[in-house]
C-alpha positions as CSV (number, residue, x, y, z in Angstrom):
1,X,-32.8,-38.7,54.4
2,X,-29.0,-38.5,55.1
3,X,-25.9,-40.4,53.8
4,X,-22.3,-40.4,53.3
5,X,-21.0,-40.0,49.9
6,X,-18.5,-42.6,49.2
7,X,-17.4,-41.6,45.6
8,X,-17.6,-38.1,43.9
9,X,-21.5,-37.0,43.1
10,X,-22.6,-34.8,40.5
11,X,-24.2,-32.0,41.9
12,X,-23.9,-33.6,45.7
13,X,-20.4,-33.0,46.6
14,X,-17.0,-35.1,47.4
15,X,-16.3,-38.3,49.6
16,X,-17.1,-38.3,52.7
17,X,-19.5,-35.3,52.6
18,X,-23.2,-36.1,54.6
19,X,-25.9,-34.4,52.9
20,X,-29.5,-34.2,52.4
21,X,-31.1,-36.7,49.8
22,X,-34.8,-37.7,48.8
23,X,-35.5,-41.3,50.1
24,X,-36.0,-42.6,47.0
25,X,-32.8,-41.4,45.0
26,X,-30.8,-42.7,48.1
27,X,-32.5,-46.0,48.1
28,X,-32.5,-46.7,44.4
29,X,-29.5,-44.9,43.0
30,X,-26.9,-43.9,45.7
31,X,-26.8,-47.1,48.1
32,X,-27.0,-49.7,45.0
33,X,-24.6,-48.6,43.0
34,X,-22.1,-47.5,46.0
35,X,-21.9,-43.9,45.8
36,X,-22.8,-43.5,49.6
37,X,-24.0,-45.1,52.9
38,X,-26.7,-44.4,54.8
39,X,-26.0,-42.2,58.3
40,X,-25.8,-44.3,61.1
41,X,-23.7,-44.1,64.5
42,X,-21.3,-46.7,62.9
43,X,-21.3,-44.9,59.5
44,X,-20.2,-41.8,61.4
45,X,-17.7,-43.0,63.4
46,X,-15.8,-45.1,60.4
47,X,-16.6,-41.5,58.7
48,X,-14.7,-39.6,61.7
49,X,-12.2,-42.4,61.7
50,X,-11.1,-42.4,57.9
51,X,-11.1,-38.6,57.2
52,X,-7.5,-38.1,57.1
53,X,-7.0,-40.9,54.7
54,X,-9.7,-39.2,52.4
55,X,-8.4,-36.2,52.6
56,X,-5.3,-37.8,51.6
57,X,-6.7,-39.7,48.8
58,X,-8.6,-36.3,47.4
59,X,-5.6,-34.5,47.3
60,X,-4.1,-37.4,44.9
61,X,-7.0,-37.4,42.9
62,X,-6.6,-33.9,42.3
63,X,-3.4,-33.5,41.3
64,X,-3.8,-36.6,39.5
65,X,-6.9,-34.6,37.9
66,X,-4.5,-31.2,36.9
67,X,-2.4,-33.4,35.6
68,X,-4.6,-34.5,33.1
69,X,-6.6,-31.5,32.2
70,X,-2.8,-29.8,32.0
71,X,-2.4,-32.1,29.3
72,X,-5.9,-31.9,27.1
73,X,-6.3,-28.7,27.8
74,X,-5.9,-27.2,24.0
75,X,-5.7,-30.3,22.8
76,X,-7.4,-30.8,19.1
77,X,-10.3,-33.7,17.9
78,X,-11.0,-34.6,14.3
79,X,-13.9,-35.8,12.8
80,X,-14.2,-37.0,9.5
81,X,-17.9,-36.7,8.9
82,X,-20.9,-36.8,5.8
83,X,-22.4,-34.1,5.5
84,X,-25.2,-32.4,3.1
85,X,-24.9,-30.1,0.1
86,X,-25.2,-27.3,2.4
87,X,-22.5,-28.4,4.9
88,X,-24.9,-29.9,7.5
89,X,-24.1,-33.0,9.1
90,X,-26.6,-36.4,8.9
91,X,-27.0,-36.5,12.3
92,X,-24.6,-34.9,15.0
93,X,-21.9,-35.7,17.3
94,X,-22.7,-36.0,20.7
95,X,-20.7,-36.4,23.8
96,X,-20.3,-40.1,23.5
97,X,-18.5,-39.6,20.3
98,X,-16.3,-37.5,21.8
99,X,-15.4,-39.6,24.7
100,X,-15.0,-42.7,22.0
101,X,-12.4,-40.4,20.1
102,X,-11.1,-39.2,23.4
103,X,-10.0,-43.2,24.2
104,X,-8.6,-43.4,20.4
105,X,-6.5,-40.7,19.9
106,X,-5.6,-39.9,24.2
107,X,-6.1,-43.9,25.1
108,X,-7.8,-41.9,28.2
109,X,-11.5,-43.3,29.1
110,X,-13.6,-41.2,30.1
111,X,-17.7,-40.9,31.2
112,X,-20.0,-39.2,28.2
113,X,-21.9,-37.7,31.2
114,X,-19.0,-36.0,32.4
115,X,-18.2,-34.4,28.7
116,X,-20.5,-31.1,28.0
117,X,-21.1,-29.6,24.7
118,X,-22.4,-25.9,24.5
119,X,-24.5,-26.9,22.0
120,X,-24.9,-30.3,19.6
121,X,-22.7,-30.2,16.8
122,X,-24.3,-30.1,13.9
123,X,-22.3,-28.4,11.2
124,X,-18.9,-28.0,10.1
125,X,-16.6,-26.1,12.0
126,X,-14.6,-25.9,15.2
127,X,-16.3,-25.9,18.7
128,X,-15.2,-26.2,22.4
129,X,-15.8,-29.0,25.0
130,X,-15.6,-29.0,28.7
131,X,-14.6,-32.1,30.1
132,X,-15.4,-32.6,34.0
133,X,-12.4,-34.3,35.7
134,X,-12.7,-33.5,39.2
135,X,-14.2,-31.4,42.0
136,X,-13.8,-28.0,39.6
137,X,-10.9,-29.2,37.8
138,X,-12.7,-28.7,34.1
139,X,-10.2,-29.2,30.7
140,X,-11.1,-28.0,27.2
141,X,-10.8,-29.4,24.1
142,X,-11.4,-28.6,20.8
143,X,-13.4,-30.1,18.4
144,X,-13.2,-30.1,14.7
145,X,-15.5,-31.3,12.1
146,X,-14.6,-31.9,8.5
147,X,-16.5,-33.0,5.7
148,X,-15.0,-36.6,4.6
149,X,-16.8,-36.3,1.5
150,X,-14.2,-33.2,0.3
151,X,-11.0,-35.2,-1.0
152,X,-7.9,-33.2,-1.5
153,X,-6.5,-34.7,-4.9
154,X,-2.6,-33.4,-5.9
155,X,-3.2,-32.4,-9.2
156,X,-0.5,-33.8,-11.4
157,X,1.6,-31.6,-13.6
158,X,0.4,-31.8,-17.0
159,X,3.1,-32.9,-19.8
160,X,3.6,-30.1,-22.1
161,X,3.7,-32.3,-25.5
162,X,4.7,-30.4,-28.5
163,X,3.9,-32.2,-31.2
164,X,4.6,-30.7,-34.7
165,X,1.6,-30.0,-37.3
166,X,1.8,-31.5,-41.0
167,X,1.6,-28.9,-42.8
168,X,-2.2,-29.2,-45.0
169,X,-2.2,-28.3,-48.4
170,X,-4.5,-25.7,-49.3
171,X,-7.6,-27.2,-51.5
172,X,-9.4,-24.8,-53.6
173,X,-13.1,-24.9,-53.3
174,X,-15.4,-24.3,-56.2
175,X,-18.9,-22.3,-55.8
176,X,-21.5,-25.4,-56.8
177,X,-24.3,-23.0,-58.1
């Protein structure tokens, strides 16, 4: 079954694009939730009719997109996280983590299905994200993971206290025998 994408599709293509969908995923995921329209004479003249304004719309979007990967590419997450004896963590961090720090420390929101970790994070250590923006505009990110229960404590300076010895009389002790 055809349609014409009306958002940006994962793995389908840009606005505007008419491709070549099972019936089912077009019926049940694409036309409910407004990522396309089915292809219809109407359809493909509005299409025809409106490509100049989405071409001028995706050219926004994507310097809107460099924009922001300019600015997160490089850019550094901490997590403060238990771990075991042997530096494992309980659990691990998954991309939604990520995208909840990304919206505290960046106040930037964006999908956990668009975030892609090389591999779950499960130990300390520092590991690279891809985050999907756009079309192929990708930015990286670091991520750190520390162990929350290692405190760093400034040792205070002892007090060098010299006190003076009494001086202790010598007692002499006798053999009992």
């Amino acid at each position: 079954m055809k349609v014409i994408l009306t958002e940006e599709v994962l793995g389908l293509g840009e606005p505007g694009k008419i491709v070549e969908v099972a019936p089912g995923y077009a019926r049940n995921f694409l036309v409910p939730r407004k990522l396309a329209v089915y292809v219809n004479s109407g359809n493909a003249k509005e299409l025809e009719h409106n490509k100049k304004r989405l071409e001028r719309k995706s050219l926004r979007l994507n310097a809107a997109a460099l924009g922001v990967a300019d600015r997160l590419n490089g850019q550094t997450l901490t997590f403060d996280v238990r771990t075991g004896k042997d530096g494992k963590l309980y659990g691990s961090i998954t991309s939604a983590d990520v995208a909840e720090k990304m919206k505290e420390q960046f106040d930037m929101v964006v999908d956990r299905r668009k975030i892609t970790l090389s591999d779950s994070i499960r130990n300390l250590g520092t590991f690279e994200v891809s985050v999907h923006l756009m079309g192929e505009t990708k930015a990286t990110l670091n991520v750190v993971v520390t162990d929350s229960n290692i405190t760093v404590v400034p040792t205070p300076v002892a007090a060098v206290v010299v006190a003076e010895v009494p001086e202790v009389p010598e007692v002499a002790v006798e053999d009992a025998e």
